[in-house]
PLY file of the C-alpha trace (Angstrom):
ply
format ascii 1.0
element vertex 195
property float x
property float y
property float z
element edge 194
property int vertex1
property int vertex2
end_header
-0.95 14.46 10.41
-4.56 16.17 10.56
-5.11 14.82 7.19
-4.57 11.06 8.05
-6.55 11.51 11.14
-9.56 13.11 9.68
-9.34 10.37 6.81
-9.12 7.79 9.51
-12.16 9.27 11.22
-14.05 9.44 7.79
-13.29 5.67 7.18
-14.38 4.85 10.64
-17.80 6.25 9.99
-17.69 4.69 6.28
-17.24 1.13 7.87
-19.48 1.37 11.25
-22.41 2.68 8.98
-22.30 0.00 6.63
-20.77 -3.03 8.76
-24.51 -4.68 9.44
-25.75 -3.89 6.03
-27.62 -6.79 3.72
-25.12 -9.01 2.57
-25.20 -9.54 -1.23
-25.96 -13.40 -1.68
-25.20 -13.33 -5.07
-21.57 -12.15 -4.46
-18.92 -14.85 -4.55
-15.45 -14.69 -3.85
-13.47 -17.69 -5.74
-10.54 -18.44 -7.80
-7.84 -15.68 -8.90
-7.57 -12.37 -7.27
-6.35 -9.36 -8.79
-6.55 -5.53 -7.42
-5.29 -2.15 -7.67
-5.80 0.81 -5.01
-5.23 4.99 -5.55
-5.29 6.86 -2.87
-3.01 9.30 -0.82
0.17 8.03 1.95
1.78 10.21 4.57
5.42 8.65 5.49
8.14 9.23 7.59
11.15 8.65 7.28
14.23 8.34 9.11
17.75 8.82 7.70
21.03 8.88 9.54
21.07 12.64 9.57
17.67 13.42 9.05
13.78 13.02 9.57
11.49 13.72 7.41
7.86 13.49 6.74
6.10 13.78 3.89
2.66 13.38 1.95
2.30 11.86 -1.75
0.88 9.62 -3.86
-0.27 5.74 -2.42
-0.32 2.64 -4.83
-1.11 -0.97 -4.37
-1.03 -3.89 -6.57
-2.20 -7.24 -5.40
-2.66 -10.99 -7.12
-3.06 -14.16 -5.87
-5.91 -17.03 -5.16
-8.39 -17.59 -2.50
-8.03 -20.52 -0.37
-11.73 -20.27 0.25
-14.75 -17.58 0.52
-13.00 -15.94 3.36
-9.17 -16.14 2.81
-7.10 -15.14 -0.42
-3.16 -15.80 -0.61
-1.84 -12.72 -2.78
1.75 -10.88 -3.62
1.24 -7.05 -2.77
3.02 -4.77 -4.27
2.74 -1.65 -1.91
4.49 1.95 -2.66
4.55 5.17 -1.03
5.97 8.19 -3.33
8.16 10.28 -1.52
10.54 13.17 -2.70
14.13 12.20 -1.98
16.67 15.21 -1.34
19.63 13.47 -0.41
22.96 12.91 -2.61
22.53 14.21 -6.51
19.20 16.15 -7.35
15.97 16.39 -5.42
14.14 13.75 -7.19
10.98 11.99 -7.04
11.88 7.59 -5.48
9.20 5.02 -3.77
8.83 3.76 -0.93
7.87 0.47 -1.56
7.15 -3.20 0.48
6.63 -6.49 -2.12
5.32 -8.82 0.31
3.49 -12.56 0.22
0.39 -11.26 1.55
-2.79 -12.98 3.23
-5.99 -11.36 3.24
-8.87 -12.81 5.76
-12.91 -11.71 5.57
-13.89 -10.64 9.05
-17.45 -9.97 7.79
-19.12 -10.08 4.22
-17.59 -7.00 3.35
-15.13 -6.31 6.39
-11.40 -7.33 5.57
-7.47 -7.34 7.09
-4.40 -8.45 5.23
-1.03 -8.77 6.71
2.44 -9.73 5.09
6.10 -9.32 5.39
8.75 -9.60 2.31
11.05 -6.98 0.67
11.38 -3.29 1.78
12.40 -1.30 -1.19
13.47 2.31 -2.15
13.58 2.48 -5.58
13.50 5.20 -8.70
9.87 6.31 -9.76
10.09 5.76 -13.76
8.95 9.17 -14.53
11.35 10.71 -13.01
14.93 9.46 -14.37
17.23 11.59 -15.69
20.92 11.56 -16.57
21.65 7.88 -16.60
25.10 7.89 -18.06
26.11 11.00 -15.96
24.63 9.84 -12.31
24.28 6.07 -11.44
22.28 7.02 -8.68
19.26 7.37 -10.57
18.80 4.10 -11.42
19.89 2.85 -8.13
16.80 0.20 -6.44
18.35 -0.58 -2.71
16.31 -3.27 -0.61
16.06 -4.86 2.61
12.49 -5.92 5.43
9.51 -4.85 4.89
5.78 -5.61 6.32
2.42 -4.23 5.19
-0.78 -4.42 7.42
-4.42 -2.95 6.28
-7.91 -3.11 6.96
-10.74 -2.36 4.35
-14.33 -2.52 3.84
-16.37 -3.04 0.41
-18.27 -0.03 -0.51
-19.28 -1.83 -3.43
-20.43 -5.45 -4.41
-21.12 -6.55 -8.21
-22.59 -9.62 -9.03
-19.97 -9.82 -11.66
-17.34 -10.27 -8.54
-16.15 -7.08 -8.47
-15.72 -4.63 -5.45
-14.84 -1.33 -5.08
-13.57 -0.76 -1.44
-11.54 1.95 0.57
-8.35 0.95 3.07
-6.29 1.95 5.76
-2.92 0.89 4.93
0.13 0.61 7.24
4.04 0.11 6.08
7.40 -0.37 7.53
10.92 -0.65 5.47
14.12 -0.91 6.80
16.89 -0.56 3.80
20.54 0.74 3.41
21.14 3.62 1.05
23.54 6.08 0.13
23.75 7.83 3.25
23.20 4.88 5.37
20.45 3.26 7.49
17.19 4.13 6.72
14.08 3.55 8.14
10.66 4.42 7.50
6.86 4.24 8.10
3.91 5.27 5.93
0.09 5.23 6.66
-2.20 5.62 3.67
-5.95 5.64 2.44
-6.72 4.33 -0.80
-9.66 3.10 -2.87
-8.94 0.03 -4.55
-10.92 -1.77 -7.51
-10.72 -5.71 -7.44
-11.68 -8.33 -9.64
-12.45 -12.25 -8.34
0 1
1 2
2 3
3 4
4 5
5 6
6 7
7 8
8 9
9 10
10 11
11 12
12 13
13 14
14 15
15 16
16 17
17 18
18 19
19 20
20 21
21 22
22 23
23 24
24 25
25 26
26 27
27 28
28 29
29 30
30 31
31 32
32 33
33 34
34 35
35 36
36 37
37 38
38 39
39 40
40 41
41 42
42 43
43 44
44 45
45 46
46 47
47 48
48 49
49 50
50 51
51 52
52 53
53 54
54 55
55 56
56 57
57 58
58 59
59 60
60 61
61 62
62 63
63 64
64 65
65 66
66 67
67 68
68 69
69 70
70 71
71 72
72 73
73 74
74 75
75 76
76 77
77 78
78 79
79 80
80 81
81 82
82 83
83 84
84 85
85 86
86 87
87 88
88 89
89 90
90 91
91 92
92 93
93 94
94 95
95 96
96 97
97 98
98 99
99 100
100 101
101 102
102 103
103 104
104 105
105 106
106 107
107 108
108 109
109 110
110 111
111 112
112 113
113 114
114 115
115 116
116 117
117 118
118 119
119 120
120 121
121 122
122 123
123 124
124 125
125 126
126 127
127 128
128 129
129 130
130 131
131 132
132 133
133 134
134 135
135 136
136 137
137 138
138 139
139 140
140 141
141 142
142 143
143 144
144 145
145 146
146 147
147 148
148 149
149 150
150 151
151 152
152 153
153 154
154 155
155 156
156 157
157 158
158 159
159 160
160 161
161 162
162 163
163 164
164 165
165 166
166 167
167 168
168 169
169 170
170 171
171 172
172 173
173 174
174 175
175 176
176 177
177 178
178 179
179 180
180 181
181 182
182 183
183 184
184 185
185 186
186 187
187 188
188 189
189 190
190 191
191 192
192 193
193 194
């Protein structure tokens, strides 16, 4: 938890410093979207027995269109790694939300996006093993998701690409094995996008 909050500080600073910069006139935001973001995600999560919390890898995918300079329509593809320890072996699943996503420009470089769709908990592919002895490793179990974040452009080419760093926010709600499960995950990333 003293991780997220000190990266949480450090974005602060990263986006108050920067928030009345120039704005790049040559920068234009226009037709297809497409982005990918890196980073680190803390979750918790909540299982009939059980509560735990954990920090791992972050991921996020995004395509879509903008509607105009300020507003893009994507799909997100959001994931949290997380290292499952409940029925079979310890192994290594994802927390995931797949959402129809809408991202608005608050200022030039200032952003929030917000969407609900699919909450997932699925099998990370590089860590399957014994397929035709335990069905469990290939099992992918859905159910509600949402996904909120905030960024900020670090970086602005005039080749309409950005490099920018988020906070993200996700909730999932699915059913597995053991029952209910519910969890939350809050994440930094740097993401690299191309308009």
């Amino acid at each position: 938890m003293r991780l997220i909050s000190k990266s949480i500080i450090l974005c602060f600073i990263l986006f108050t410093q920067n928030l009345y910069s120039q704005e790049n006139s040559n920068f234009q935001r226009q037709g297809f979207v497409f982005g990918t973001s890196l980073g680190i995600a803390n979750s918790k999560l909540k299982f009939p027995d059980t509560i735990e919390r954990q920090t791992n890898l972050g991921i996020n995918l995004k395509f879509g269109y903008m509607i105009n300079t300020k507003l893009a329509i994507l799909l997100s593809s959001n994931v949290s790694i997380y290292e499952y320890s409940g029925f079979g072996r310890e192994r290594s699943r994802d927390f995931a939300v797949l959402a129809p996503s809408l991202q608005y420009w608050v200022k030039d470089r200032l952003w929030l996006l917000g969407g609900i769709g699919i909450g997932g908990d699925n099998p990370v592919f590089w860590d399957i093993e014994n397929i035709d002895i335990d069905p469990l490793e290939t099992k992918y179990y859905s159910g509600l998701g949402f996904i909120a974040s905030v960024g900020y452009e670090l970086f602005q080419s005039k080749k309409n690409f950005t490099i920018d760093i988020k906070g993200r926010f996700m909730y999932r709600n699915v059913n597995l094995q053991e029952g209910n499960t519910t969890g939350i995950s809050y994440g930094i990333l740097v993401g690299f996008n191309f308009y």
